[in-house]
N, C-alpha and C positions, 0 to 999 in steps of 0.2 A: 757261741760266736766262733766260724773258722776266722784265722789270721796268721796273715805273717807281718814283714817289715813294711813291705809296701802296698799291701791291701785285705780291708776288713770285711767280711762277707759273714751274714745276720740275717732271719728271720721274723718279723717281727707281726703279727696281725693278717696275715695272709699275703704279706712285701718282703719279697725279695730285697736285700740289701747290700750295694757294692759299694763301698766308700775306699776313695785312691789316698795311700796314703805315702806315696813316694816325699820325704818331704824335703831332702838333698837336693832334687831336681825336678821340684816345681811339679811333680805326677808325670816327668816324660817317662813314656809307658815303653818299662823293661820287657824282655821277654818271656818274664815269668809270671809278669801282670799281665800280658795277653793272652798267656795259657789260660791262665787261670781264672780271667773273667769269661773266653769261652769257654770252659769246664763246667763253671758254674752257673752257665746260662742253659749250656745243653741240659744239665742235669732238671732244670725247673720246668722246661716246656712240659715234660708229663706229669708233673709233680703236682697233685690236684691241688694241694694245702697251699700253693703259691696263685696269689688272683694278678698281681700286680711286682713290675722289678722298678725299682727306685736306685739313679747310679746318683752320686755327686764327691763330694774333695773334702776331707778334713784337712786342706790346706787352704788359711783365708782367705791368698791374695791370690790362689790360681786351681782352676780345674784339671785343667792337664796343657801344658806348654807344646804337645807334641811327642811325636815316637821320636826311639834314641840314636839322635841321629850321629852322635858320636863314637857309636856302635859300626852304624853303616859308613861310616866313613875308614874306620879301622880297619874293617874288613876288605873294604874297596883299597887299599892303601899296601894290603896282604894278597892279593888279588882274589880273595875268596871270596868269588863271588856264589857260590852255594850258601855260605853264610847269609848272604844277602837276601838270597830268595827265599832260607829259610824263615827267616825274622820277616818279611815282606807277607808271605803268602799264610803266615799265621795271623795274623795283622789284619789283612784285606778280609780273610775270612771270619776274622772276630768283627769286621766291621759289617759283612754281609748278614750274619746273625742275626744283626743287631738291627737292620731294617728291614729283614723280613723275621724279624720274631713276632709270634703269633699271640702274646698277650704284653699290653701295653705296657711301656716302660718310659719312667717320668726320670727326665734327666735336667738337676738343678745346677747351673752352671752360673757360677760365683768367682769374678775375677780374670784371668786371663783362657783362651782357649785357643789354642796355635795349633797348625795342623794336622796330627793325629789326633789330638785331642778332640780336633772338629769329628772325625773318622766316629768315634766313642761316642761322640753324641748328639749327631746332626739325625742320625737314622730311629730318634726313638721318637715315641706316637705324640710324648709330650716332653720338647724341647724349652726351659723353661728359663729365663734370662735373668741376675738381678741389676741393679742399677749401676752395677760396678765391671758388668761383663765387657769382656775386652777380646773380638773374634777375629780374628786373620785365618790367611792361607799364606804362608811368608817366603815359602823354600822357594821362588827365583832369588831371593838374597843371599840363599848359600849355593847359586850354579845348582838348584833339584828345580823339582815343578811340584804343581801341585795335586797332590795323590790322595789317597784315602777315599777313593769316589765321589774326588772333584769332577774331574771330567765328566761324571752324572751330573752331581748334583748344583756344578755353578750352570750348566750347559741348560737347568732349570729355570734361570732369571731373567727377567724380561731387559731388553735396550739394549745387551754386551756388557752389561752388570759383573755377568760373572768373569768376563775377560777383564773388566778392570780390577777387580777384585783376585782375579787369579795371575793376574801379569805383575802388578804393582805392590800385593801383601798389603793394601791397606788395610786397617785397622777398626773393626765396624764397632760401633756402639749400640746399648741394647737397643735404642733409637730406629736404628737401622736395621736390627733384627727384624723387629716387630712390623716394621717398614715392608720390609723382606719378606714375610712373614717364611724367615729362617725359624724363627723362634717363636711359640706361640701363643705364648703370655712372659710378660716383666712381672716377679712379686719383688717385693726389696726383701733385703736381709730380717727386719723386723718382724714383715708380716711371715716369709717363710717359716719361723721359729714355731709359728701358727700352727699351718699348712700341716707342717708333719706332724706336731699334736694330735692333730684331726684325723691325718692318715693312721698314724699308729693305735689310734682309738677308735674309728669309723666300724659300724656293725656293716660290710660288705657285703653288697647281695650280688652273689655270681654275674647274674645274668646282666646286670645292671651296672657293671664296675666301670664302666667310659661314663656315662651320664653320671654318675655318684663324683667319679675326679673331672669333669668338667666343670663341674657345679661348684666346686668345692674352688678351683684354680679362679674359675672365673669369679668371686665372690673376693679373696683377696690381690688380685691382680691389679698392677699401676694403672692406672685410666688418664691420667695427666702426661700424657708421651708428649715430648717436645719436637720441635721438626726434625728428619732425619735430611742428615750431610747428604747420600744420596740424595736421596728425594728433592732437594735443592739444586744439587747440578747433575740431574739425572738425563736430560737435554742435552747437554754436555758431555756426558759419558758415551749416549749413543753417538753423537756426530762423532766424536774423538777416535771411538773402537772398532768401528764400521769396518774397517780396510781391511785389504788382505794379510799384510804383512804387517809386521811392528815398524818397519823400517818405513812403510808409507803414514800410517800412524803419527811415526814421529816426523814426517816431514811435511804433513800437512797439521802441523798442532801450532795453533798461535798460541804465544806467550806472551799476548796483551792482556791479558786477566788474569789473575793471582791465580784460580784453579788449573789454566791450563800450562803455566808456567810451573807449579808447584808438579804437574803429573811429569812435562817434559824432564824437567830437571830428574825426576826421582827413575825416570824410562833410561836415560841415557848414561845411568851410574850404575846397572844393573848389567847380568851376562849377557850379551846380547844371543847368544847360546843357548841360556835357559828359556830367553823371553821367547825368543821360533818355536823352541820345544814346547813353552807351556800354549803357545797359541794353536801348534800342530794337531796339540793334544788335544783341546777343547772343539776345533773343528772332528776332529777322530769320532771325538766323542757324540756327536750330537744326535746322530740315530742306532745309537748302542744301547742294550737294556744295562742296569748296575752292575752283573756278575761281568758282562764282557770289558767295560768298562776298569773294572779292579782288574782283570787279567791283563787287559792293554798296557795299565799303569807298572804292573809288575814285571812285565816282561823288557816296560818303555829302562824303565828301572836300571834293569842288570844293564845299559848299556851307558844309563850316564854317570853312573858312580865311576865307572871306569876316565870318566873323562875330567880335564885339567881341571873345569873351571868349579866341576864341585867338588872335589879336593880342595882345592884354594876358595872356593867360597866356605865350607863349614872350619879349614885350619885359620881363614882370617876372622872368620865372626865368633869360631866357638870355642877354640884350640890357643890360638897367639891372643886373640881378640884383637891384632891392633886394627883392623878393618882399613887394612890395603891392599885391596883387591888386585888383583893382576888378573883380568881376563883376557883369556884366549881363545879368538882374536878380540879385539876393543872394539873396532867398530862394525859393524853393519856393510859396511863393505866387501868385507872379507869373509862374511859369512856364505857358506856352500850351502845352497838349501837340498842337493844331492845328499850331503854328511846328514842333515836334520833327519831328512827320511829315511837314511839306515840305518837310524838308534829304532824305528818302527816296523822296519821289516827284515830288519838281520837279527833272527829272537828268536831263540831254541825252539823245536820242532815234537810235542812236547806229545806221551803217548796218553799221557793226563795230566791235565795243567795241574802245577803246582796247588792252589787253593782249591780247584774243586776236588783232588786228592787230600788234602785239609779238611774242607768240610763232610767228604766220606768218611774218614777217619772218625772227626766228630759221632759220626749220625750211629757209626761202628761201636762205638763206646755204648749203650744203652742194651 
């Protein structure tokens, strides 16, 4: 078994094994943990003895909370913003691995998974939920948006799913996953214990290792799924996200029913800054493949760290914590949507983008 402080990496039956063991901060993924799970990824694609990579958390109550963004805030606060794109562009490209990696990888996510965390483990073949999974995209609440190949992959969900999901940081249940089909089987904690039993014991026949773990997943998998919260006011979300703007959004949002009062309220306490940003972005995004996608996010990046409102959104939520936002500006008013669109086109003019020099690097190592 290789290991360090924050993650354990094992062999076990022809499975690949990363288990996050950051346990100070929930798995948010250092940059020694993103090294080093792409190290360890590149090194197994030719590694014949590997049929299957298996990621999940030896921490109970959470998968991974998200990258560090206490980090990027430091740095933004220093104006280094090289630091920035260093820790970014290793990141996006551990996340790019990861959904184009060429043999399956089953990722068991127990407990909370906040946005890079999604990054770590939305791209693998088998996205696997237990009964206690708790999934956001949440950074409009600290003035960021949402990255890790959101702009792919919410720009995936059918009605404006992902606009509500990516504007608002709500909160999905495995419900909603499976709903989604974000995730593609629910086991509980119990039967899991199973699962890898099996896995670590299974005589694996090469040719055969997706039908061998489908069979295997689909046999203890929850079948009793309850209604999901989307899928309830899923009618709702598309009338609500329709519009161009946030700003028309929120002023065509009746607040005679509980849900739509419960979004306004939650719409109009937020940056109104990040919220243009994160909508800009997901329009940006919609006819982009993943790699352009993670480079837009990275470049969208270096310009908002620099800006008031996510400073003050990560020192009030993650730093003072007293969560007194001071955004600038407060309302929708006063928003430039000129300013919006030159955090997207004032972006270094780059002789190789940051990640895909990342992932050359990578492919160099072999």
């Amino acid at each position: 078994m290789h290991e360090n402080k924050e993650i354990l990496i094992e062999v076990i039956n022809h499975i690949g094994i990363i288990k996050l063991n950051r346990k100070n901060a929930l798995n948010a993924l250092s940059f020694s943990m993103i090294t080093k799970i792409k190290h360890i990824l590149n090194q197994w694609i030719d590694d014949s003895n590997i049929y299957i990579i298996y990621i999940s958390s030896l921490i109970e109550k959470a998968f991974s909370v998200g990258g560090d963004v206490k980090k990027l805030y430091h740095d933004a606060i220093k104006d280094d913003i090289e630091a920035v794109s260093t820790y970014l562009s290793n990141q996006y490209a551990m996340d790019y691995i990861i959904q184009t990696y060429p043999k399956p990888i089953i990722t068991y996510v127990d407990g909370y998974i906040f946005g890079g965390g999604v990054g770590l483990a939305i791209g693998s073949k088998y996205f696997i939920t237990s009964e206690k999974t708790k999934f956001a995209m949440p950074e409009t609440q600290i003035g960021f948006f949402p990255d890790v190949g959101a702009s792919y992959f919410l720009n995936t969900l059918p009605n404006h799913i992902g606009r509500y999901i990516g504007l608002l940081g709500h909160v999905l249940g495995y419900n909603d996953l499976i709903y989604l089909k974000i995730a593609d089987f629910c086991v509980t904690n119990e039967n899991w214990d199973k699962v890898i039993d099996i896995l670590y014991k299974k005589k694996w026949i090469k040719e055969e290792v997706d039908f061998q773990i489908k069979h295997i997943l689909a046999t203890y998998s929850k079948t009793d799924v309850p209604e999901s919260y989307i899928e309830k006011h899923e009618t709702h979300i598309k009338n609500m996200f329709s519009y161009a703007t946030v700003k028309q959004m929120i002023e065509h949002m009746s607040t005679t029913d509980t849900f739509s009062k419960d979004v306004h309220e939650k719409l109009i306490n937020l940056s109104p800054t990040a919220l243009d940003v994160t909508l800009e972005l997901l329009k940006q995004g919609e006819n982009k493949d993943l790699l352009e996608c993670l480079k837009m996010e990275h470049d969208l990046s270096l310009n908002v760290v620099k800006t008031h409102d996510f400073k003050e959104g990560v020192r009030s939520l993650l730093v003072d914590k007293d969560k007194r936002y001071n955004w600038m500006p407060k309302s929708y008013e006063h928003i430039k949507y000129e300013e919006v669109q030159n955090m997207f086109t004032q972006t270094p003019n780059w002789d190789v983008h940051p990640i895909e020099e990342n992932l050359r690097n990578i492919r160099n190592e072999k």
